[in-house]
N, CA, C and O atoms as a CHARMM CRD file, in Angstrom:
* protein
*
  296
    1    1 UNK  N   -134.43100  86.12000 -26.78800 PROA 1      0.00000
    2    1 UNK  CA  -135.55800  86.14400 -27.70300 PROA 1      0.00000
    3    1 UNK  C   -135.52200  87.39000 -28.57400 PROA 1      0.00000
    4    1 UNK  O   -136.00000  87.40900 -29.70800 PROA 1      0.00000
    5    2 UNK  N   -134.98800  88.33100 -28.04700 PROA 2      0.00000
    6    2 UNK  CA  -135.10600  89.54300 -28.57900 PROA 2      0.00000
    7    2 UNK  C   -134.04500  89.63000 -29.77400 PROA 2      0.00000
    8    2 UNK  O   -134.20000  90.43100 -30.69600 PROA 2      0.00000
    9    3 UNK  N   -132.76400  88.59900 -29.68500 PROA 3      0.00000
   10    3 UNK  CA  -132.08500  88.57800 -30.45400 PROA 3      0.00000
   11    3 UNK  C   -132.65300  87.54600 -31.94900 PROA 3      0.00000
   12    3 UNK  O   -132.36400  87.91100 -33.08900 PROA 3      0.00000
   13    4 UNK  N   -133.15200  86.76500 -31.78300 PROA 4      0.00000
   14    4 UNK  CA  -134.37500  85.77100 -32.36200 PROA 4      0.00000
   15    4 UNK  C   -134.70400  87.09000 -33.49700 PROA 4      0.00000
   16    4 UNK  O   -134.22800  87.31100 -34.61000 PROA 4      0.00000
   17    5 UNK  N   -135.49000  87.66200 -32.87200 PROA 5      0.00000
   18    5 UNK  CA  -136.44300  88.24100 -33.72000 PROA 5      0.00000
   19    5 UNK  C   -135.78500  89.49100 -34.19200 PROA 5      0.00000
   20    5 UNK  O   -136.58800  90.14700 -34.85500 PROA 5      0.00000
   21    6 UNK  N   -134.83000  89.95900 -34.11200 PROA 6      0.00000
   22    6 UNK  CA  -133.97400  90.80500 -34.62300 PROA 6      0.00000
   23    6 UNK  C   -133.42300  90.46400 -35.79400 PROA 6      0.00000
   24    6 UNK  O   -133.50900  91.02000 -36.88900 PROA 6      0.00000
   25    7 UNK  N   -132.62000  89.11500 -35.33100 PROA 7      0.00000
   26    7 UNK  CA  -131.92900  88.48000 -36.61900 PROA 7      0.00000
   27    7 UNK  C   -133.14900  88.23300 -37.68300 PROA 7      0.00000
   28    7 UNK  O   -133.03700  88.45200 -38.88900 PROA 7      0.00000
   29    8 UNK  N   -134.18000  87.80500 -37.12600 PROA 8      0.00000
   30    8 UNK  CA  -135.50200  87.01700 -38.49000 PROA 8      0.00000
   31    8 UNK  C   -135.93500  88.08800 -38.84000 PROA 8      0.00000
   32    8 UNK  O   -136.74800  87.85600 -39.73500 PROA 8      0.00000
   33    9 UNK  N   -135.83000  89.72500 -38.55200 PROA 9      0.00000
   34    9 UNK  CA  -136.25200  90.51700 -39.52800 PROA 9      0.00000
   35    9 UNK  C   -135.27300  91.35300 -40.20200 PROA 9      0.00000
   36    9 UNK  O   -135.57300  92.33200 -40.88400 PROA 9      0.00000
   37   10 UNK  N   -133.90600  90.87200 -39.95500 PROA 10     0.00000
   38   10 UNK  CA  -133.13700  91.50400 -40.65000 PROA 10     0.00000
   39   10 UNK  C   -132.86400  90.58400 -42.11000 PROA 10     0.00000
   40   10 UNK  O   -132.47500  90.92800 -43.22600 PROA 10     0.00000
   41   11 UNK  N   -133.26300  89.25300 -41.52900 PROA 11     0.00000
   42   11 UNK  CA  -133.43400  88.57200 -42.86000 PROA 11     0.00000
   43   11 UNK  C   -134.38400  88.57500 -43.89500 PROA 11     0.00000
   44   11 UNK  O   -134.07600  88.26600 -45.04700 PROA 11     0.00000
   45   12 UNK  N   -135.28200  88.83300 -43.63200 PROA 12     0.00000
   46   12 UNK  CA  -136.56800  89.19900 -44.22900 PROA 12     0.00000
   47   12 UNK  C   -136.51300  90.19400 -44.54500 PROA 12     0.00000
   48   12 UNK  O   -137.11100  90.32100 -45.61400 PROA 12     0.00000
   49   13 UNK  N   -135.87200  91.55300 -44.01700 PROA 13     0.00000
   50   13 UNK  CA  -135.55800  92.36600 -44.58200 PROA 13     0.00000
   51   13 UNK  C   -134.34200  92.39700 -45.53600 PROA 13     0.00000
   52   13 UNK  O   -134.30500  93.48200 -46.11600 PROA 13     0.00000
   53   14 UNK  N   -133.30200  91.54200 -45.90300 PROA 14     0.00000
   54   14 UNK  CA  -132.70600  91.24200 -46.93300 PROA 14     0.00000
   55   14 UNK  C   -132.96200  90.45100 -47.95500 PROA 14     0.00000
   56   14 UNK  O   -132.22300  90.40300 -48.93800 PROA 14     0.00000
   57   15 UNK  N   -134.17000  89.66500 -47.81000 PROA 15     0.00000
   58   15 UNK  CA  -134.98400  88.86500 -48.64200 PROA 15     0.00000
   59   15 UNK  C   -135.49500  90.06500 -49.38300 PROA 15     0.00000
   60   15 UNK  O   -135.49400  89.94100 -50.60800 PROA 15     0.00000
   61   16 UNK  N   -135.98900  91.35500 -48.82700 PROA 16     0.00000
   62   16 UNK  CA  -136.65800  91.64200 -49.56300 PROA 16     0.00000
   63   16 UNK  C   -136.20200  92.86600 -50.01200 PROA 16     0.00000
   64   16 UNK  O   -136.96900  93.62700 -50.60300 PROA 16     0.00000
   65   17 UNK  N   -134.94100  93.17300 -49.78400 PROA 17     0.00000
   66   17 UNK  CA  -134.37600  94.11500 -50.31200 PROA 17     0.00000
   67   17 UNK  C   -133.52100  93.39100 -51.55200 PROA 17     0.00000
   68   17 UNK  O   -133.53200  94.02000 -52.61000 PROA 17     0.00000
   69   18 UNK  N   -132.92000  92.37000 -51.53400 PROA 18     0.00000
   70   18 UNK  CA  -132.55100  91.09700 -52.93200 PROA 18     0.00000
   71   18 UNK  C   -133.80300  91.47100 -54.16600 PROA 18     0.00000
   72   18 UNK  O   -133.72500  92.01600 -55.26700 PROA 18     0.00000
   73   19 UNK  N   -134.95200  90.89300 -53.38700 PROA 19     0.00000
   74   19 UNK  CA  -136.30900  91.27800 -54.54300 PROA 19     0.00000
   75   19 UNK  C   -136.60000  92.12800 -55.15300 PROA 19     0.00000
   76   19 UNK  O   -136.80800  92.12400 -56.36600 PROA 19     0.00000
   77   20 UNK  N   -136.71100  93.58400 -53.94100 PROA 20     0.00000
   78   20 UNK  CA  -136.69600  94.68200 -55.15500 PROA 20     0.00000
   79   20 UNK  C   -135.86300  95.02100 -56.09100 PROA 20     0.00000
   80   20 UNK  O   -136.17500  95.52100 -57.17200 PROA 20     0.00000
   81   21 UNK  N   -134.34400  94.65900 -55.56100 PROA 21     0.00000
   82   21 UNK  CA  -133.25800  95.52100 -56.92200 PROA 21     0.00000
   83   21 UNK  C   -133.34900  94.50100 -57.85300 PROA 21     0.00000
   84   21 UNK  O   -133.04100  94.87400 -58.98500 PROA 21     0.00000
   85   22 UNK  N   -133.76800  92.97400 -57.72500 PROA 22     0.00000
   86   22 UNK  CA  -134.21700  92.20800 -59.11000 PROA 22     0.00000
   87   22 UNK  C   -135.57600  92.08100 -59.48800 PROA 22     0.00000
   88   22 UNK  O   -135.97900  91.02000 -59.96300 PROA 22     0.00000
   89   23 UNK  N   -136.37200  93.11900 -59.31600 PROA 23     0.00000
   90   23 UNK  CA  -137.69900  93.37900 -59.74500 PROA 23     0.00000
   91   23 UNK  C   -137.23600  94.36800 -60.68900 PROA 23     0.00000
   92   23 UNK  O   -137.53000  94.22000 -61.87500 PROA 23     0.00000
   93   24 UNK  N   -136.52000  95.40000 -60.30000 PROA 24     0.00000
   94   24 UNK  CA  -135.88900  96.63500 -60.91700 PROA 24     0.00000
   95   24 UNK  C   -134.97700  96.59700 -61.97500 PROA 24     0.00000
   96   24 UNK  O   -134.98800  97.18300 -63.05800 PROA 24     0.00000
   97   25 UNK  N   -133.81600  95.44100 -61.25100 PROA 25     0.00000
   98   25 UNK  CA  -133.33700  95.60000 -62.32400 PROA 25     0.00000
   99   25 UNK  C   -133.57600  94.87700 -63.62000 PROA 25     0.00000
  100   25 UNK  O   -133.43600  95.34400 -64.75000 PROA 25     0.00000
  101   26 UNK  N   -134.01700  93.48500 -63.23700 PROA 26     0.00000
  102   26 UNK  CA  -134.72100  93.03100 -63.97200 PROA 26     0.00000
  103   26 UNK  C   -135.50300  93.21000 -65.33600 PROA 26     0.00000
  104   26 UNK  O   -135.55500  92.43200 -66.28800 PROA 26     0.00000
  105   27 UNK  N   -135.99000  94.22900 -65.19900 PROA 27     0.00000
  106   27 UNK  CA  -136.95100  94.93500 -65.70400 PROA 27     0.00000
  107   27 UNK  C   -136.33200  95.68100 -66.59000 PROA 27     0.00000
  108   27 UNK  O   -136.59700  95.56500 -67.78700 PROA 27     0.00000
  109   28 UNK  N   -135.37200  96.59900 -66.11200 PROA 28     0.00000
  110   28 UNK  CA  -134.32600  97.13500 -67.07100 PROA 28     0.00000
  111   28 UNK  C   -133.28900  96.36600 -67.77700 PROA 28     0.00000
  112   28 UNK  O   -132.62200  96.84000 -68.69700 PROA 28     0.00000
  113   29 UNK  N   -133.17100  95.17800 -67.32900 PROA 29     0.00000
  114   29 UNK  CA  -132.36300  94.62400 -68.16200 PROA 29     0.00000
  115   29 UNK  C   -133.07300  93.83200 -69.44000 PROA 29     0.00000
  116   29 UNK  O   -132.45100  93.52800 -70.45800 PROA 29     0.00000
  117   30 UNK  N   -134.87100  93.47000 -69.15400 PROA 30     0.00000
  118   30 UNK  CA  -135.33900  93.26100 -70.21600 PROA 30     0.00000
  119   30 UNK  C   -135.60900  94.20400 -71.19000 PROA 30     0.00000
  120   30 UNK  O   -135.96100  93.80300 -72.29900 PROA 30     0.00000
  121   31 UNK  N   -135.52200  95.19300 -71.00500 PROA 31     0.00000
  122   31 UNK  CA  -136.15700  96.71200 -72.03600 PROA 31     0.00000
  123   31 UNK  C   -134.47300  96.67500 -72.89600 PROA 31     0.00000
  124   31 UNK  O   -134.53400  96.77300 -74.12100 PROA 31     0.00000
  125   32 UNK  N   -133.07900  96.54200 -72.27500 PROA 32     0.00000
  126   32 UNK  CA  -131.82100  96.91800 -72.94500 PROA 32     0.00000
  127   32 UNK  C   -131.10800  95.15100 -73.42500 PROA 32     0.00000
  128   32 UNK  O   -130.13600  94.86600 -74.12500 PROA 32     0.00000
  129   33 UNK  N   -131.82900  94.50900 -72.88800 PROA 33     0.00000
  130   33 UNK  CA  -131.26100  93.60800 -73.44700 PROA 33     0.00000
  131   33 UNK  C   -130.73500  93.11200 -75.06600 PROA 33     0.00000
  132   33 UNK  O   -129.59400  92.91700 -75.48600 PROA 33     0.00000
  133   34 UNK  N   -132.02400  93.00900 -75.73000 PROA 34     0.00000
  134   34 UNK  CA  -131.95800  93.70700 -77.24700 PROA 34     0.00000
  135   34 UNK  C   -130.85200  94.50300 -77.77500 PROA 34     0.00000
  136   34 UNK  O   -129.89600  94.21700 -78.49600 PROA 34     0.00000
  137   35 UNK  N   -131.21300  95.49300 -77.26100 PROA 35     0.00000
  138   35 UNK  CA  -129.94900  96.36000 -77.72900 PROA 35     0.00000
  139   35 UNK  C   -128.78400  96.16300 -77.67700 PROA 35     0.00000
  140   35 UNK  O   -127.92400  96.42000 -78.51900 PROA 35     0.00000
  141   36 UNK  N   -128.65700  95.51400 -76.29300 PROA 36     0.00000
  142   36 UNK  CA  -127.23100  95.37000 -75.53300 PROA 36     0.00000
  143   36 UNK  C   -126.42600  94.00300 -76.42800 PROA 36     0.00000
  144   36 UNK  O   -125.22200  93.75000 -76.47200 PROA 36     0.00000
  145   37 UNK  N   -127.47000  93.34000 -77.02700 PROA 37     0.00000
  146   37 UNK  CA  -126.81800  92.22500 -77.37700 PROA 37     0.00000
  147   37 UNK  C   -126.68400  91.47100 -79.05500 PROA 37     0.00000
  148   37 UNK  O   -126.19200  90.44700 -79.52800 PROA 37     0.00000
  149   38 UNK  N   -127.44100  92.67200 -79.56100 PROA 38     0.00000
  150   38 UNK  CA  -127.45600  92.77100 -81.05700 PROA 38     0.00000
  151   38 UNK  C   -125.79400  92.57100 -81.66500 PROA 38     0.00000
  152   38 UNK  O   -125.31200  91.85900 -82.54700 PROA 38     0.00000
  153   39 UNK  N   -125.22900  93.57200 -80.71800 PROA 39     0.00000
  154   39 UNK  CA  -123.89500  94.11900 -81.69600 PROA 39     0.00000
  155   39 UNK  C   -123.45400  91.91700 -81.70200 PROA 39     0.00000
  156   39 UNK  O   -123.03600  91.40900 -82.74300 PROA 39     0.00000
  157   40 UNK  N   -123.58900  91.38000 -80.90800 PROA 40     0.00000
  158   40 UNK  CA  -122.68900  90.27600 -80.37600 PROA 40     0.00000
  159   40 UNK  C   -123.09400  88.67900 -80.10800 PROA 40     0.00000
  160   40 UNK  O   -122.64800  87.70600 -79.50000 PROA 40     0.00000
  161   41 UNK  N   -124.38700  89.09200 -81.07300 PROA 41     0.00000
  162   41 UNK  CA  -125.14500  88.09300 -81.27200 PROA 41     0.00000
  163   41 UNK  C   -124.51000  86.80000 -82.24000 PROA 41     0.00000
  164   41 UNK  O   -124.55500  85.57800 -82.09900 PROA 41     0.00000
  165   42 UNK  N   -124.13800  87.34300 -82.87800 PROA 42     0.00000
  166   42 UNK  CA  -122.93800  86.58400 -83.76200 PROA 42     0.00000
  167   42 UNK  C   -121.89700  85.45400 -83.54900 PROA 42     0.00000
  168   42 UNK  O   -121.69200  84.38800 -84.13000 PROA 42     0.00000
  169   43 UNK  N   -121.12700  86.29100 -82.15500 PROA 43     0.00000
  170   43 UNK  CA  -120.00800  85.82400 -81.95700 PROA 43     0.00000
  171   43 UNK  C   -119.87800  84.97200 -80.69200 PROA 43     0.00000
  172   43 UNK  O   -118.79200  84.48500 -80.38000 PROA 43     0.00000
  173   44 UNK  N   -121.33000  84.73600 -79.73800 PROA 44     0.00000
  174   44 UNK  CA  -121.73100  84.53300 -78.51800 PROA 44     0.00000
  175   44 UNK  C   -122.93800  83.25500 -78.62700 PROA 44     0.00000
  176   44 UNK  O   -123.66100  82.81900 -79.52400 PROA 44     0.00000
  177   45 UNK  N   -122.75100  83.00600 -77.48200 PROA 45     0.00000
  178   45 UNK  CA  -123.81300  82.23300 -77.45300 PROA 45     0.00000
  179   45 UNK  C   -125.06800  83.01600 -76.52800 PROA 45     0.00000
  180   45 UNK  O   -126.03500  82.37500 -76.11600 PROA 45     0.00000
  181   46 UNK  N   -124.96900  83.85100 -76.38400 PROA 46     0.00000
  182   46 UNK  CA  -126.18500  84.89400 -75.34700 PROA 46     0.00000
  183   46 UNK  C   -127.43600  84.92000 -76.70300 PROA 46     0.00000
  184   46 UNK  O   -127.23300  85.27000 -77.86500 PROA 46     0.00000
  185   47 UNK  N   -128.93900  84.35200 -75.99900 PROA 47     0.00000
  186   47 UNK  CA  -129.81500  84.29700 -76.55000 PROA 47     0.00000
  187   47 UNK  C   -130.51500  85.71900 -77.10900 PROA 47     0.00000
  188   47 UNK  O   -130.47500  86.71200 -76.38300 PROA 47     0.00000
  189   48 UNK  N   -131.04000  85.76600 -78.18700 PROA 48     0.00000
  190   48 UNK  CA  -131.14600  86.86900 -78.88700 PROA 48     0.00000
  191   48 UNK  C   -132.40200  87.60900 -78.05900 PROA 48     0.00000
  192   48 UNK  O   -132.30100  88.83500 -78.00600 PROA 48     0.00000
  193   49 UNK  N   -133.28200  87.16600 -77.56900 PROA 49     0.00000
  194   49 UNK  CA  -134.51300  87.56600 -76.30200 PROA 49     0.00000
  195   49 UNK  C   -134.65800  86.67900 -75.20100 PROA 49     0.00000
  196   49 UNK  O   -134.74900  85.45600 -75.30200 PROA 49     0.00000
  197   50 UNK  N   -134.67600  87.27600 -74.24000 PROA 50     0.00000
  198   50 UNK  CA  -135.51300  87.11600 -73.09600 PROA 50     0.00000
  199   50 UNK  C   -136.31100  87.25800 -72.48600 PROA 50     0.00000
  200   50 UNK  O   -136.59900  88.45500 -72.46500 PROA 50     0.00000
  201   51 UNK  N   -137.40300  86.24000 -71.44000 PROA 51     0.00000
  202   51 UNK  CA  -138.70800  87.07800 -71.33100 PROA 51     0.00000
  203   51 UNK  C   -138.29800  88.02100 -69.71100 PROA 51     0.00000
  204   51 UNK  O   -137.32400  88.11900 -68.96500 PROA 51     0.00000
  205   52 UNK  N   -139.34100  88.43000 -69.76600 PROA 52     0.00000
  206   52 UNK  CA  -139.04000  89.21600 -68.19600 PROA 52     0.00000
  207   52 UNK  C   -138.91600  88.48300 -66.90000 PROA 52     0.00000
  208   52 UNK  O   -138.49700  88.98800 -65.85800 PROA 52     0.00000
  209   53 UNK  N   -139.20500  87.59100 -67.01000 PROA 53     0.00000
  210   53 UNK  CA  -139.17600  86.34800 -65.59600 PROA 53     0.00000
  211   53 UNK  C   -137.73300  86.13200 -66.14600 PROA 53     0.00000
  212   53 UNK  O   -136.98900  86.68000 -65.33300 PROA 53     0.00000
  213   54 UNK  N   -137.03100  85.61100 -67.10400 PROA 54     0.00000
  214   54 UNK  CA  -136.29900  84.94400 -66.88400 PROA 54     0.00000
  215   54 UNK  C   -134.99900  86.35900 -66.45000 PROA 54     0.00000
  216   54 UNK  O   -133.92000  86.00100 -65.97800 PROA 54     0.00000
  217   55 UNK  N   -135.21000  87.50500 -66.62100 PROA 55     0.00000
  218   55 UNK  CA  -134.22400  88.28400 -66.96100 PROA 55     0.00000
  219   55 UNK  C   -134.49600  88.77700 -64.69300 PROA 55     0.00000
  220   55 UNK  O   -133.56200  88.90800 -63.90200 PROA 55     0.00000
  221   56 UNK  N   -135.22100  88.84000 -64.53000 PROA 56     0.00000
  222   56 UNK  CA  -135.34400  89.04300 -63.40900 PROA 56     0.00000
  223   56 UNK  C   -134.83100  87.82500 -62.33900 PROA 56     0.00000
  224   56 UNK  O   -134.04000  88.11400 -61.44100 PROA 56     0.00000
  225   57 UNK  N   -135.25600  86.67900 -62.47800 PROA 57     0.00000
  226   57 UNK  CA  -134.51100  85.85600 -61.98500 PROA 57     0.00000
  227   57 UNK  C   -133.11300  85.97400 -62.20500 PROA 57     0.00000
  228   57 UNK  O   -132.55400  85.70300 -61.14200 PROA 57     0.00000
  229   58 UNK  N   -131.98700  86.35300 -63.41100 PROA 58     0.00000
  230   58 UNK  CA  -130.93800  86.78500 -64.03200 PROA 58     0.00000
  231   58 UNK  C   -130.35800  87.59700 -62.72100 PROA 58     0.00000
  232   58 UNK  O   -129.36100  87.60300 -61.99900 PROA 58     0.00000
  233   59 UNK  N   -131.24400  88.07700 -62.82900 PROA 59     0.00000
  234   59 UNK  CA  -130.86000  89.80700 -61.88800 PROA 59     0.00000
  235   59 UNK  C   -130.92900  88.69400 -60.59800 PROA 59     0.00000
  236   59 UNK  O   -129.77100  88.29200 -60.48500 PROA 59     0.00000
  237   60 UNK  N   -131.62300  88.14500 -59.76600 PROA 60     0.00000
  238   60 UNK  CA  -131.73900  87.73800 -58.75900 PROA 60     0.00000
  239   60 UNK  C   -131.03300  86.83400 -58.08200 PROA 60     0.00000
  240   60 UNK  O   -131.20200  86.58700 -56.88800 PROA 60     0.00000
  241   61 UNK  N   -129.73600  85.99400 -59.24000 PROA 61     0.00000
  242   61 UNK  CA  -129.38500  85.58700 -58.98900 PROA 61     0.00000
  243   61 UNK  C   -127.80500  85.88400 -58.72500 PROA 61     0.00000
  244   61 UNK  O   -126.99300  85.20600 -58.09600 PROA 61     0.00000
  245   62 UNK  N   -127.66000  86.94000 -59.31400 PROA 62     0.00000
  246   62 UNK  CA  -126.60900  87.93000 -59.07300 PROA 62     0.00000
  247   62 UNK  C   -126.41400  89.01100 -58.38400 PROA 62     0.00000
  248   62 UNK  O   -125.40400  89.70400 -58.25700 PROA 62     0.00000
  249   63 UNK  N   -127.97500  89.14600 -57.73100 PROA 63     0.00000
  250   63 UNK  CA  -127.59700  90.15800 -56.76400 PROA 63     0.00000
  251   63 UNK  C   -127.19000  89.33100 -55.27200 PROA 63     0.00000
  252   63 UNK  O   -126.67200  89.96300 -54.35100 PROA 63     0.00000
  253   64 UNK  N   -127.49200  87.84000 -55.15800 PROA 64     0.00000
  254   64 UNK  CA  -126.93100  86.72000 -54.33700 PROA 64     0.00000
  255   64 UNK  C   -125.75900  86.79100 -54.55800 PROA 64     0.00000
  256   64 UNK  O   -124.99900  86.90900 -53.59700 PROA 64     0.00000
  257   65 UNK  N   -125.42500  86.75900 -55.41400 PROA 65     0.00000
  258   65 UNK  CA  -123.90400  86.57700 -56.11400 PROA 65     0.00000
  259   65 UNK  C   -123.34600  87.53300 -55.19600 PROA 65     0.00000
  260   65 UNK  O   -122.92800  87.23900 -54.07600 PROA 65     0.00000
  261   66 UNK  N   -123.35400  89.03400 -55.85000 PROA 66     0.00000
  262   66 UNK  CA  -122.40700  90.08000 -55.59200 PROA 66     0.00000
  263   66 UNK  C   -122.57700  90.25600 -53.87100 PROA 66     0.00000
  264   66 UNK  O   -121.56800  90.30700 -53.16600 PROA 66     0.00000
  265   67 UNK  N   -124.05400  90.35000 -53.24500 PROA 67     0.00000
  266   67 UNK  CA  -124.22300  90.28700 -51.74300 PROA 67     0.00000
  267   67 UNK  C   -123.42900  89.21900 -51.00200 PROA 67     0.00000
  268   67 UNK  O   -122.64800  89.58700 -50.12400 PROA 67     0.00000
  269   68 UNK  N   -123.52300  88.32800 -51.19800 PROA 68     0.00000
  270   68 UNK  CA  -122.52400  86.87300 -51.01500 PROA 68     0.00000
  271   68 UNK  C   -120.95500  87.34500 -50.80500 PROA 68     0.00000
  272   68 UNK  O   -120.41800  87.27800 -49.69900 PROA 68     0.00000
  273   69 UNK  N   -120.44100  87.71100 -51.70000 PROA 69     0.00000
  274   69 UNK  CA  -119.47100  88.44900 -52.01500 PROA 69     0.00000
  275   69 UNK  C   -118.53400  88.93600 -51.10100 PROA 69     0.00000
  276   69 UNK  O   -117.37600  88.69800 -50.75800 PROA 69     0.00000
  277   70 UNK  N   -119.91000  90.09700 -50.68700 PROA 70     0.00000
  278   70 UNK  CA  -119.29200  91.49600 -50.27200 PROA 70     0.00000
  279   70 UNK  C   -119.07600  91.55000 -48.89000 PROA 70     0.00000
  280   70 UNK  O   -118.84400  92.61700 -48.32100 PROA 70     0.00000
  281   71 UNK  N   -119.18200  89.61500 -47.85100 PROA 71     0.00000
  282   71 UNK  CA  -119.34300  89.61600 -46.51800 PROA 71     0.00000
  283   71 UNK  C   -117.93500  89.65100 -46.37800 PROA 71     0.00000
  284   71 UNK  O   -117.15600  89.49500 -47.31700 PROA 71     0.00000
  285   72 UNK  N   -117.57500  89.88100 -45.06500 PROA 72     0.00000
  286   72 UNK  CA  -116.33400  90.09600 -44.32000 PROA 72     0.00000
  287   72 UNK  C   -116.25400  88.53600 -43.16600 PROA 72     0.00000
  288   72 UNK  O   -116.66200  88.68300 -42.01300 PROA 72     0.00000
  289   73 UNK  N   -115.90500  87.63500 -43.45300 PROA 73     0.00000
  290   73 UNK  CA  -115.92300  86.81100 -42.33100 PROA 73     0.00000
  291   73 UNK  C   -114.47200  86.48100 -42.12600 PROA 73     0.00000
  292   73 UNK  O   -113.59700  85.87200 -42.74000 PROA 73     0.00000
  293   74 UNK  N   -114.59700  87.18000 -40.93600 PROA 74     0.00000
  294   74 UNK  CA  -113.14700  86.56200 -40.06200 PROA 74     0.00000
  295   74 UNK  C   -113.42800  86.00400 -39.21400 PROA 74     0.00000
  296   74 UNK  O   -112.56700  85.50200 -38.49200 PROA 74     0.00000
């Protein structure tokens, strides 16, 4: 049991460590987005704005991504 509830808060605690760095980054990626994507607006299909939900979900779905990633399973 003890292992039970070890594992369910280490998940919950990665649930919610996923959330904050795409609350964060999120957030920063809506303030630079603009900028970041002016020069290349042209030549791309990357939308000229985004709102903050969608740029955070962005972030959220790539911090799955890269965490996903970075496991070791042998």
């Amino acid at each position: 049991m003890e292992d039970f509830v070890k594992g369910v808060m280490l998940t919950i605690g990665g649930i919610f460590l996923i959330a904050a760095v795409a609350f964060l980054s999120g957030t920063i990626l809506f303030w630079i987005w603009p900028i970041a994507v002016e020069p290349f607006h042209a030549l791309t299909w990357l939308p000229q704005e985004l709102s903050w939900f969608q740029s955070v979900c962005l972030t959220w779905v790539f911090s799955i991504l890269v965490k996903s990633s970075n496991t070791n399973n042998k």
